[in-house]
C-alpha positions, 0 to 999 in steps of 0.5 A: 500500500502507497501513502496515496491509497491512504487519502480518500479522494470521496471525503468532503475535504479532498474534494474541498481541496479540487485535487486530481487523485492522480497527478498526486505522488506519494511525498505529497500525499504524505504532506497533504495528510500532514496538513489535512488529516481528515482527508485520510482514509479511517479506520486503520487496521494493522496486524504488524504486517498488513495494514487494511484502510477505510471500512472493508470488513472482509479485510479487518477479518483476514488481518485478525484471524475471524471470518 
């Protein structure tokens, strides 16, 4: 997973910011989080070794063992 697929183009402030998902790379990506945190995809899920972002149900399952 790119530091891009943690934003969240679908959020209010993302599209505040008329950006193109696109055109935007992983270092700015990181900055633009940094300033705008609420345009980053939540919740958050890690076992250490995979990291599932944003409410996918099927992939919290795989990470913890249930399912």
């Amino acid at each position: 997973m790119s530091i891009r697929d943690l934003l969240n183009p679908g959020s209010k402030g993302f599209k505040d910011l008329k950006l193109d998902l696109d055109s935007i790379t992983d270092p700015e990506a990181a900055e633009l989080i940094n300033k705008n945190p609420k345009i980053m995809r939540r919740p958050l899920l890690t076992d250490g070794k995979k990291l599932a972002a944003g409410f996918k149900p099927e992939q919290y399952s795989s990470l913890v063992g249930t399912g």
